[in-house]
MOPAC internal coordinates of N, CA, C and O (Angstrom, degrees):
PM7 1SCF
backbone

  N    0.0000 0     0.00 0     0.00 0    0    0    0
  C    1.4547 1     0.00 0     0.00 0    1    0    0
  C    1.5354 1   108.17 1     0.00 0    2    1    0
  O    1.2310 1   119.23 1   -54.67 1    3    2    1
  N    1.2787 1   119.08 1   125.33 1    3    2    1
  C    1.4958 1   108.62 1   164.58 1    5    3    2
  C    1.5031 1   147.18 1   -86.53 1    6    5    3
  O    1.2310 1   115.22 1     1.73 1    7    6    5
  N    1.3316 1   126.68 1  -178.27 1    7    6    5
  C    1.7079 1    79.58 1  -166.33 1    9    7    6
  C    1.1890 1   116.15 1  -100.03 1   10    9    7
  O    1.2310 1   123.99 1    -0.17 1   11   10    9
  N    1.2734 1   109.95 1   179.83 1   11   10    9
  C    1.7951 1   123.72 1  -165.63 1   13   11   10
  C    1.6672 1   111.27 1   -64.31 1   14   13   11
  O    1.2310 1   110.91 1  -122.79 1   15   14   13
  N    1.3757 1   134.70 1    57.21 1   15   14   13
  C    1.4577 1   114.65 1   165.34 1   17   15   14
  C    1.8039 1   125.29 1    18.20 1   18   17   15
  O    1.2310 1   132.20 1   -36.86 1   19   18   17
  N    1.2594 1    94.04 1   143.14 1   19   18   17
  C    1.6563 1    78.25 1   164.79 1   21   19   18
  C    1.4706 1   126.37 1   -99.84 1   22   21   19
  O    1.2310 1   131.76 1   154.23 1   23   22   21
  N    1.3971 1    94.90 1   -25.77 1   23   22   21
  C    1.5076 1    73.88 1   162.88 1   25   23   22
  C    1.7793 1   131.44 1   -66.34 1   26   25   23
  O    1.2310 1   130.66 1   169.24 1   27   26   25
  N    1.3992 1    97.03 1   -10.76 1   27   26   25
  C    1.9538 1    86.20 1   158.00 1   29   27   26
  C    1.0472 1   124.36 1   -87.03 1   30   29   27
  O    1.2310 1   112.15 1   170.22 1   31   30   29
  N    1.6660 1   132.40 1    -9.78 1   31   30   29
  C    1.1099 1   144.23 1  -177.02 1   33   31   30
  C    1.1286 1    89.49 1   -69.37 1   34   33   31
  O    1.2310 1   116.90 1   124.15 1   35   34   33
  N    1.9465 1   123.50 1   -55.85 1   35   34   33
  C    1.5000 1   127.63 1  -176.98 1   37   35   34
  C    1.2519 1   115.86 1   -35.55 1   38   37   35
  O    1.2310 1   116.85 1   120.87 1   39   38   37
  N    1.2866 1   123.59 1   -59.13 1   39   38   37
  C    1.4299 1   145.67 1   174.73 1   41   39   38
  C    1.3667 1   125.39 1   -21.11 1   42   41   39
  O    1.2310 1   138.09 1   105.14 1   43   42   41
  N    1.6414 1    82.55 1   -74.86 1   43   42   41
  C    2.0576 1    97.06 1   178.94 1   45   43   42
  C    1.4138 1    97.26 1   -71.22 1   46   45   43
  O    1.2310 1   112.93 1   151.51 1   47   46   45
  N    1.5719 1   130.96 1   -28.49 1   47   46   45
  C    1.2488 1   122.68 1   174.13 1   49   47   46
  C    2.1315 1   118.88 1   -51.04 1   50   49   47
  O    1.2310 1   140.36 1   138.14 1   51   50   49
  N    1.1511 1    78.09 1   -41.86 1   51   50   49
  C    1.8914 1    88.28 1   177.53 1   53   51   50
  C    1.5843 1   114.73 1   -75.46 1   54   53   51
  O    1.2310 1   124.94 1   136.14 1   55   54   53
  N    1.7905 1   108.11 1   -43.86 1   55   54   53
  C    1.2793 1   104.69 1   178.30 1   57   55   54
  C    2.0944 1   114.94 1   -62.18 1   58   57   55
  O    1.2310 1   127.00 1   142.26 1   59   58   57
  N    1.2746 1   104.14 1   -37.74 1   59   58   57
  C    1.5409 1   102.27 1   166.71 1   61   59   58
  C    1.4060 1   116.19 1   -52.04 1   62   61   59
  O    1.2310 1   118.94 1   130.31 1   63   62   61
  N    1.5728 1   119.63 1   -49.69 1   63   62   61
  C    1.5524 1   122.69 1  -145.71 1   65   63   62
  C    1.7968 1    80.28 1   -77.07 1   66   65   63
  O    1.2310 1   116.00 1   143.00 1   67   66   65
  N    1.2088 1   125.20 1   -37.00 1   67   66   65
  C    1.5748 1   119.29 1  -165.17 1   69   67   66
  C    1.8101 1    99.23 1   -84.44 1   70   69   67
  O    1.2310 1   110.38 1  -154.01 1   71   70   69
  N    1.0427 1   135.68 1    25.99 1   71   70   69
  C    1.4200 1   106.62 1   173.36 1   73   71   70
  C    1.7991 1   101.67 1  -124.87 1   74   73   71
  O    1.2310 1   130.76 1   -22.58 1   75   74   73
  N    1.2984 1    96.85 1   157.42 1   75   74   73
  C    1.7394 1   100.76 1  -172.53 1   77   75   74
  C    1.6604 1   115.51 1   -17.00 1   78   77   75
  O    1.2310 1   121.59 1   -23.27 1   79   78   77
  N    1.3391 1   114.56 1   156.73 1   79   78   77
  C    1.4413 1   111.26 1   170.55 1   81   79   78
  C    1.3129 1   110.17 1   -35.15 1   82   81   79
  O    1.2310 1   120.17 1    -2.26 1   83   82   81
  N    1.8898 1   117.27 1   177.74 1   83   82   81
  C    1.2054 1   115.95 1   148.71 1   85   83   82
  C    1.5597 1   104.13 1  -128.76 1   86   85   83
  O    1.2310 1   115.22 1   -13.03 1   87   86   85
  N    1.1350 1   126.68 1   166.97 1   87   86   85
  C    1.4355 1   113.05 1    13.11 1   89   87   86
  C    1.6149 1   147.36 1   -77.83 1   90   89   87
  O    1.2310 1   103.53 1   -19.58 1   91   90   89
  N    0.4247 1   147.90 1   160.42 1   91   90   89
  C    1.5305 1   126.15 1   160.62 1   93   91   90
  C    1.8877 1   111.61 1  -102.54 1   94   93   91
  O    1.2310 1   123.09 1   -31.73 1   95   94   93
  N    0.8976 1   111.68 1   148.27 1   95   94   93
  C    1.4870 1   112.26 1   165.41 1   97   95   94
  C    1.7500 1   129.58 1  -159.12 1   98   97   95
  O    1.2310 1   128.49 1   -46.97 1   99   98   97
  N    1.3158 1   101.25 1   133.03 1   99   98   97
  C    1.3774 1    98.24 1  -179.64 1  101   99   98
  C    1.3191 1   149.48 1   -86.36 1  102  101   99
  O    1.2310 1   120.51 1   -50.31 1  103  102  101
  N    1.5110 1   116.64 1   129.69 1  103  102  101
  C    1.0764 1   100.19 1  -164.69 1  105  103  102
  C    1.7091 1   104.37 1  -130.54 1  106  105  103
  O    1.2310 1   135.23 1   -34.83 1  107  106  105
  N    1.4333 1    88.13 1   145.17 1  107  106  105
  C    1.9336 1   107.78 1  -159.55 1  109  107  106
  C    1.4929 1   103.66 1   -99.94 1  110  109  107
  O    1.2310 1   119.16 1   -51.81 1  111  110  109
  N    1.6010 1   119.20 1   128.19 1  111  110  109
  C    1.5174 1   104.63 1   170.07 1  113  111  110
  C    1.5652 1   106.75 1   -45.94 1  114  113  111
  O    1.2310 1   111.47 1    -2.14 1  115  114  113
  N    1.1703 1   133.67 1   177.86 1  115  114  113
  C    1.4901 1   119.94 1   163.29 1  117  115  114
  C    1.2086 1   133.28 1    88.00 1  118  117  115
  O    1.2310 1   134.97 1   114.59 1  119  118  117
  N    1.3204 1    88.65 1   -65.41 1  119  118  117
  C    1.7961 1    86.41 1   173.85 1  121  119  118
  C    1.6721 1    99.24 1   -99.32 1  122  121  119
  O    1.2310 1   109.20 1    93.06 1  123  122  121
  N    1.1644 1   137.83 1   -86.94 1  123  122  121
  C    1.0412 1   151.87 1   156.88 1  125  123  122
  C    1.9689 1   123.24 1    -5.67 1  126  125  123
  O    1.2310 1   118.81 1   139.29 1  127  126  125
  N    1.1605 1   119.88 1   -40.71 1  127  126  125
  C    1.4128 1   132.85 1   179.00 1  129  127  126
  C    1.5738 1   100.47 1  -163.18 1  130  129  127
  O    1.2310 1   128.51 1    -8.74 1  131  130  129
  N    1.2046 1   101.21 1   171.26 1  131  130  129
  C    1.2798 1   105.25 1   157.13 1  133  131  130
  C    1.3694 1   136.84 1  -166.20 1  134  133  131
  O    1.2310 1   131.30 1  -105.58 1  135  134  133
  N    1.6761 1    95.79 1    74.42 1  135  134  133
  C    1.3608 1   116.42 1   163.99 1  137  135  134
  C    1.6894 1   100.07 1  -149.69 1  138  137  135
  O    1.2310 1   112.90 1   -15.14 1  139  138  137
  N    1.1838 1   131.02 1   164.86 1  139  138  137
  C    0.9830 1   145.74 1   153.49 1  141  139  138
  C    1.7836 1   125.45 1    71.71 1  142  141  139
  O    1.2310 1   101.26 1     8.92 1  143  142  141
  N    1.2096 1   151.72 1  -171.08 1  143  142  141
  C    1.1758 1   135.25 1  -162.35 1  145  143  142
  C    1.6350 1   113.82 1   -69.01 1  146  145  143
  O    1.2310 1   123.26 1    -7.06 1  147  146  145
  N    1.4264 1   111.36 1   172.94 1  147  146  145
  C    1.2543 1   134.42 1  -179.00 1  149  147  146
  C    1.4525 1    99.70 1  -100.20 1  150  149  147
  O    1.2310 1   113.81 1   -96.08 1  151  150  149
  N    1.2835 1   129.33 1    83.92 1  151  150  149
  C    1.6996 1   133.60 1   148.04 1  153  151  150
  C    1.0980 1   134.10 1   -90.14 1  154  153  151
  O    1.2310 1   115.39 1    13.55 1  155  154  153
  N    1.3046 1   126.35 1  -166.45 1  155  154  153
  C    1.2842 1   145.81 1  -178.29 1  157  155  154
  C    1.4881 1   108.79 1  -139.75 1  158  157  155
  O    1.2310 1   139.33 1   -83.05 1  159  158  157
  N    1.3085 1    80.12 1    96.95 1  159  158  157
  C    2.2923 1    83.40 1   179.55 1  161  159  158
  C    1.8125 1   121.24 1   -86.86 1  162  161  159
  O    1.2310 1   133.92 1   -52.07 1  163  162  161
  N    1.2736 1    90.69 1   127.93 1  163  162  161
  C    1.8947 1   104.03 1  -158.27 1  165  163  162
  C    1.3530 1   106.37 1   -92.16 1  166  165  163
  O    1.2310 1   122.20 1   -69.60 1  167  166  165
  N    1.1781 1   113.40 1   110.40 1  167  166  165
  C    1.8045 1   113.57 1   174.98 1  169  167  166
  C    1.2183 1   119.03 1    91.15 1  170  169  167
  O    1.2310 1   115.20 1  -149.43 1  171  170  169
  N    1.4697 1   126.71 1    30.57 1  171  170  169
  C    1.3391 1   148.34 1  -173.73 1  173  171  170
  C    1.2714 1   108.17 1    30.05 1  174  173  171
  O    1.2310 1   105.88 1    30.25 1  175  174  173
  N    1.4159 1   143.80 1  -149.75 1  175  174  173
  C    1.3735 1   133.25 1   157.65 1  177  175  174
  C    1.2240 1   140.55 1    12.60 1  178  177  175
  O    1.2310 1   124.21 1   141.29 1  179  178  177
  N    1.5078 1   109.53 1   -38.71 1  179  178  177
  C    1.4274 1   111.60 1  -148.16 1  181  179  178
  C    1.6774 1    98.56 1   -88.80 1  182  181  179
  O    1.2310 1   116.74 1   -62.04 1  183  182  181
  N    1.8872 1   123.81 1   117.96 1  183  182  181
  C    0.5268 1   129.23 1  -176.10 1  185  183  182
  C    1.6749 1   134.13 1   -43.56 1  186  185  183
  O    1.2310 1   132.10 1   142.75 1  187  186  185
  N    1.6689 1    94.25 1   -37.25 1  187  186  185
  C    1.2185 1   117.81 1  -173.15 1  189  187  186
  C    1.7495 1   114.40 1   -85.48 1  190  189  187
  O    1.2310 1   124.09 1  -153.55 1  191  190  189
  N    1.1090 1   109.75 1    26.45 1  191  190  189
  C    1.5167 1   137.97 1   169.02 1  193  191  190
  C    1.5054 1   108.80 1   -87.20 1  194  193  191
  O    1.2310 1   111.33 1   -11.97 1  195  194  193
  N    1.3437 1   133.94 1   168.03 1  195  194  193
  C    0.9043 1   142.77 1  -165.21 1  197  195  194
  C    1.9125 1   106.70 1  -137.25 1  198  197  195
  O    1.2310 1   121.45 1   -53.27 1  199  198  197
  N    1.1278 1   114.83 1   126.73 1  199  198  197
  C    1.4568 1   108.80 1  -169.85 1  201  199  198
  C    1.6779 1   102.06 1   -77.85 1  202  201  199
  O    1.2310 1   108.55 1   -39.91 1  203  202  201
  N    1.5848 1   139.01 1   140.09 1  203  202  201
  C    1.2718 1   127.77 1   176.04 1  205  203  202
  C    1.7237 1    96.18 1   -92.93 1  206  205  203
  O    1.2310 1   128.86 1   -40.79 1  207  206  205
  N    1.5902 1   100.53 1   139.21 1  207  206  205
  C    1.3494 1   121.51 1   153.32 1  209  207  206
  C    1.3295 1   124.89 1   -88.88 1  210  209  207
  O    1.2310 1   106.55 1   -68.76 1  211  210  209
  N    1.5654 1   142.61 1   111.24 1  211  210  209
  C    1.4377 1   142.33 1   157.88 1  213  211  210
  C    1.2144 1   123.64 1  -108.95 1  214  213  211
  O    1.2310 1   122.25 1   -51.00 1  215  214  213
  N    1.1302 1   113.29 1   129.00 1  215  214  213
  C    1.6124 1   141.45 1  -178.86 1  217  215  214
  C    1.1923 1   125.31 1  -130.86 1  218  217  215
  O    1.2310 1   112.38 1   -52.48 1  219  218  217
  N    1.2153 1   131.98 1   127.52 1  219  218  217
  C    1.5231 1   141.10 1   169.41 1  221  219  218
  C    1.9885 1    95.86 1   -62.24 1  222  221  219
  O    1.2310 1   129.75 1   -37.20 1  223  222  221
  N    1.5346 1    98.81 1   142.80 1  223  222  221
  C    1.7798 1    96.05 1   157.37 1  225  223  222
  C    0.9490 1   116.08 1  -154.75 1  226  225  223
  O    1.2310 1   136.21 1   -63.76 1  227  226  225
  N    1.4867 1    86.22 1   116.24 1  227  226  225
  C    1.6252 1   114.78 1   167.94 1  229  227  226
  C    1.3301 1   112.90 1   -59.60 1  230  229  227
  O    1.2310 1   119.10 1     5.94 1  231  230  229
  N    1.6896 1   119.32 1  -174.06 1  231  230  229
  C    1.3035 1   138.39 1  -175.07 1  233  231  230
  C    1.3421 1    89.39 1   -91.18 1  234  233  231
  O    1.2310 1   124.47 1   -44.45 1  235  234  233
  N    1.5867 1   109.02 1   135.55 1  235  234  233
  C    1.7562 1   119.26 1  -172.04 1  237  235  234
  C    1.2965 1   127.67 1    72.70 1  238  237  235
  O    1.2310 1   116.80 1    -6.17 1  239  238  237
  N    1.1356 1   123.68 1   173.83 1  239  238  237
  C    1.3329 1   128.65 1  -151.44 1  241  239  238
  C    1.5923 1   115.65 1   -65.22 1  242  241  239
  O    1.2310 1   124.97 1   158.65 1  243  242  241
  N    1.2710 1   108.06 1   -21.35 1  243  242  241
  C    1.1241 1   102.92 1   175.47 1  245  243  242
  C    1.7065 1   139.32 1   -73.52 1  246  245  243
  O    1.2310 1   115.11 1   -49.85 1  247  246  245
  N    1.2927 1   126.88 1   130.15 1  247  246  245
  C    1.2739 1   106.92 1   153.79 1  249  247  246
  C    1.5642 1   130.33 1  -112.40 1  250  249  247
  O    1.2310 1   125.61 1   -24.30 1  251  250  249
  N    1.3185 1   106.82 1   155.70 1  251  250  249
  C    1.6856 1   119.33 1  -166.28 1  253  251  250
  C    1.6974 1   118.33 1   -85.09 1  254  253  251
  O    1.2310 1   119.47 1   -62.55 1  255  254  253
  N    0.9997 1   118.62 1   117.45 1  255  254  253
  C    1.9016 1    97.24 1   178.08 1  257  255  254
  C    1.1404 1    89.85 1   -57.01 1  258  257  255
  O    1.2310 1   118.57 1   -21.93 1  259  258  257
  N    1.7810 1   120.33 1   158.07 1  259  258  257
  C    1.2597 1   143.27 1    94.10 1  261  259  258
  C    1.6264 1   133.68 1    26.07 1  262  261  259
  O    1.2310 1   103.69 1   -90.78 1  263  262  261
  N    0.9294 1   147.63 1    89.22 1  263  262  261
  C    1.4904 1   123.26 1   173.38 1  265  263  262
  C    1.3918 1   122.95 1   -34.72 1  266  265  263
  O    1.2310 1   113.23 1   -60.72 1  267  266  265
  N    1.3837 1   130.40 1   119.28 1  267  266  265
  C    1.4828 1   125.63 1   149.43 1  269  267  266
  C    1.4050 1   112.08 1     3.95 1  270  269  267
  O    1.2310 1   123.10 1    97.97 1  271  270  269
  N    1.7098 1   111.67 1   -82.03 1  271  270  269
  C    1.5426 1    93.04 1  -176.71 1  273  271  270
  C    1.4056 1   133.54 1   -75.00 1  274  273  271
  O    1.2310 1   120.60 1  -163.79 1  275  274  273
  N    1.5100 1   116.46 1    16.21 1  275  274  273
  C    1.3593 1   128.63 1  -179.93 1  277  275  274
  C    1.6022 1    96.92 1   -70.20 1  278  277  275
  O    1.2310 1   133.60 1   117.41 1  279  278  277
  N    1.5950 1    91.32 1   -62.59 1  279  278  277
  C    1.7523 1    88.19 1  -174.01 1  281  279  278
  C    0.9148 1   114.95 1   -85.40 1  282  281  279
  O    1.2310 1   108.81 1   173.82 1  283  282  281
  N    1.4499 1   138.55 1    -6.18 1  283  282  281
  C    1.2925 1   119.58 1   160.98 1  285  283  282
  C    1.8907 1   118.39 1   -66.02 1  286  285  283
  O    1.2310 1   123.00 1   161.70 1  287  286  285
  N    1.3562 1   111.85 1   -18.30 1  287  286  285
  C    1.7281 1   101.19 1   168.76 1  289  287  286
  C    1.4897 1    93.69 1  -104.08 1  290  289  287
  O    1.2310 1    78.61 1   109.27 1  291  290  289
  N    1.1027 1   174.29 1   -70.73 1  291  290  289
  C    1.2168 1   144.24 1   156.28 1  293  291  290
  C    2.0045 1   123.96 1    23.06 1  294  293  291
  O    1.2310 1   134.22 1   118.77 1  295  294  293
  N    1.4820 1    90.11 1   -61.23 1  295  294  293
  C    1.7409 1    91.57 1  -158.58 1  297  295  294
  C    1.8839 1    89.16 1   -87.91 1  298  297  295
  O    1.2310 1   121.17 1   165.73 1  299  298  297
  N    1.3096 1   115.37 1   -14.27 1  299  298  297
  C    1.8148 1   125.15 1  -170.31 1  301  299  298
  C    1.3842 1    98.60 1   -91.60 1  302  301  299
  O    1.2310 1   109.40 1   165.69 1  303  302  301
  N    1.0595 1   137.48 1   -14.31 1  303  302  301
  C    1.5350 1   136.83 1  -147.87 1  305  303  302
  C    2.2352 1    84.45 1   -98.53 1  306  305  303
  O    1.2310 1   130.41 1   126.86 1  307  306  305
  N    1.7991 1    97.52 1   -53.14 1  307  306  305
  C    1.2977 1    74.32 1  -178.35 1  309  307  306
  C    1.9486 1   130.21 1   -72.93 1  310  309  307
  O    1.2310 1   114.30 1  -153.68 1  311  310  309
  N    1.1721 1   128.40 1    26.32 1  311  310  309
  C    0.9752 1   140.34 1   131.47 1  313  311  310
  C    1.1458 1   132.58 1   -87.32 1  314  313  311
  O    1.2310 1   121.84 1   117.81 1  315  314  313
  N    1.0952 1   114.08 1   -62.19 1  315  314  313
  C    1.8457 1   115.14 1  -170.89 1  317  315  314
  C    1.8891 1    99.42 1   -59.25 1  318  317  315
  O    1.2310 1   117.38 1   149.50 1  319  318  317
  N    1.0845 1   122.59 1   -30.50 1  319  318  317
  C    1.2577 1   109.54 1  -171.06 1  321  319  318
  C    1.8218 1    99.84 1   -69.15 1  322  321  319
  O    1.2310 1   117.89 1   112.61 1  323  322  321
  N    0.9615 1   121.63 1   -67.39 1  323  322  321
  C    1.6191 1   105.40 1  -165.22 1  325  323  322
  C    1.6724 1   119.90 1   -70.16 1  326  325  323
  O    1.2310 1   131.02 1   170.99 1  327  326  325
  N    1.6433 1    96.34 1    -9.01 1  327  326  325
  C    1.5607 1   104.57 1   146.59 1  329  327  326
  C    1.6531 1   125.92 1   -46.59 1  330  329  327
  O    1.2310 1   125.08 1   126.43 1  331  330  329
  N    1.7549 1   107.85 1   -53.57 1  331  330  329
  C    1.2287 1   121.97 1  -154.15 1  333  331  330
  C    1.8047 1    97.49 1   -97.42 1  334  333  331
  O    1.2310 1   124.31 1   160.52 1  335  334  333
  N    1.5228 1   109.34 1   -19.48 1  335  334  333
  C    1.3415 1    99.55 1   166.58 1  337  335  334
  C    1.7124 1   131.47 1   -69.46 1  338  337  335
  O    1.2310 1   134.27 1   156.75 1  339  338  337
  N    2.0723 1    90.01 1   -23.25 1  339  338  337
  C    1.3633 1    85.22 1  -162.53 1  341  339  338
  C    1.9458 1   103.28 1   -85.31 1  342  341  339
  O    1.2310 1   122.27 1   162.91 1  343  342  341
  N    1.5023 1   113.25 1   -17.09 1  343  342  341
  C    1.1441 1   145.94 1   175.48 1  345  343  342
  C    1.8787 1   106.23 1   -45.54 1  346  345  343
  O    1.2310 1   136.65 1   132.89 1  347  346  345
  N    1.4244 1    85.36 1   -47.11 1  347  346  345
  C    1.7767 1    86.39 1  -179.01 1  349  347  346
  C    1.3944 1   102.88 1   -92.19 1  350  349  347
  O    1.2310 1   109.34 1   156.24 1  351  350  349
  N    1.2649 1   137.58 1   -23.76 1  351  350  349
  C    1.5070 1   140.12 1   155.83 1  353  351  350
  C    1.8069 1   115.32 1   -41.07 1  354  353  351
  O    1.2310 1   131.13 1   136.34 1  355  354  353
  N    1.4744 1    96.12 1   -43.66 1  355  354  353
  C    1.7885 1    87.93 1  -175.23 1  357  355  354
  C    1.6422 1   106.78 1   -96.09 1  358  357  355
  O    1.2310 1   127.20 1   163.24 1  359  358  357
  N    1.2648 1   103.75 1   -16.76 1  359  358  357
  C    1.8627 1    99.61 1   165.57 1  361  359  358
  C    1.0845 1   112.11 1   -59.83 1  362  361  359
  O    1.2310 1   121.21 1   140.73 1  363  362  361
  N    1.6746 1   115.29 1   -39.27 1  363  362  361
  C    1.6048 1   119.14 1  -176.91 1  365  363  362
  C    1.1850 1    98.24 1   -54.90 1  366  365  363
  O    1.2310 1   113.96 1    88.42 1  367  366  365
  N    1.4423 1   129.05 1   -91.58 1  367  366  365
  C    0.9620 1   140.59 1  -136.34 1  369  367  366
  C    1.6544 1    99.55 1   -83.21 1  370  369  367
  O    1.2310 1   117.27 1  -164.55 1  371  370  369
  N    1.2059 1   122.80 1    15.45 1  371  370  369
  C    1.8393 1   128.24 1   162.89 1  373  371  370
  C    1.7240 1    88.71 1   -79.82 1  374  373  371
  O    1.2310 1   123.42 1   121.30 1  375  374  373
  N    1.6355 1   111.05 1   -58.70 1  375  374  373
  C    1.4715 1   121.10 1  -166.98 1  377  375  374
  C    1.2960 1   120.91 1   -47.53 1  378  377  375
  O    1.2310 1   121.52 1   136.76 1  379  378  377
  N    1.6210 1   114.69 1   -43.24 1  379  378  377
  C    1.7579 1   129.59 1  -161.36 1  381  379  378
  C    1.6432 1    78.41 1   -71.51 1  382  381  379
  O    1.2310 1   111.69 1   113.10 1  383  382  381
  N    1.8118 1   133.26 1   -66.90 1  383  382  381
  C    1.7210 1   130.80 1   165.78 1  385  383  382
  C    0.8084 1   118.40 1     6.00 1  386  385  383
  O    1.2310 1   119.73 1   116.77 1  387  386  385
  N    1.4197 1   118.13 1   -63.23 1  387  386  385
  C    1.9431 1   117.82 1  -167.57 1  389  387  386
  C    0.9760 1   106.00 1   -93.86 1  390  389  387
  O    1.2310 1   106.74 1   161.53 1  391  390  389
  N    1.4164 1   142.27 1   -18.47 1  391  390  389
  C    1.1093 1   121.03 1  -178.32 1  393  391  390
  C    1.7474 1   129.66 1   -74.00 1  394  393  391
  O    1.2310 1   120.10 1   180.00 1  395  394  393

């Protein structure tokens, strides 16, 4: 694999900074609570957040949850990603150091 440019690093950097607050976190009927839907709650606390709904859809009326671990890297992605962006930012610039 070669490596990631920065301007794509730039990229996913912008697509993170633009999507709802974080945190996000998931929560599973079942494991997590147990009453009522399987979401992804946006902006921890903050009322004025919006809970995300995901569903697979099939042909017909129905829709399917998600796997557990679907949304659990879904609702993790918006953290760990500008974690893991800034992560390859200070390797860089550890790397440009030694040289």
């Amino acid at each position: 694999m070669s490596e990631l440019p920065d301007r794509e690093l730039n990229e996913i950097e912008e697509r993170s900074q633009a999507a709802s607050p974080a945190p996000w976190e998931a929560f599973v009927e079942g494991r997590d609570h147990s009453s009522g839907d399987t979401i992804i709650r946006i902006g921890g606390l903050d009322p004025s957040q919006p809970d995300m709904y995901i569903h697979y859809s099939r042909p017909g009326p129905t829709l399917v949850p998600v796997p557990d671990a679907d949304l659990d890297f879904i609702a993790n992605a918006r953290q760990d990603i500008p974690r893991l962006v800034a992560e390859i930012r200070r390797l860089r610039t550890e790397l440009r150091e030694e040289k």
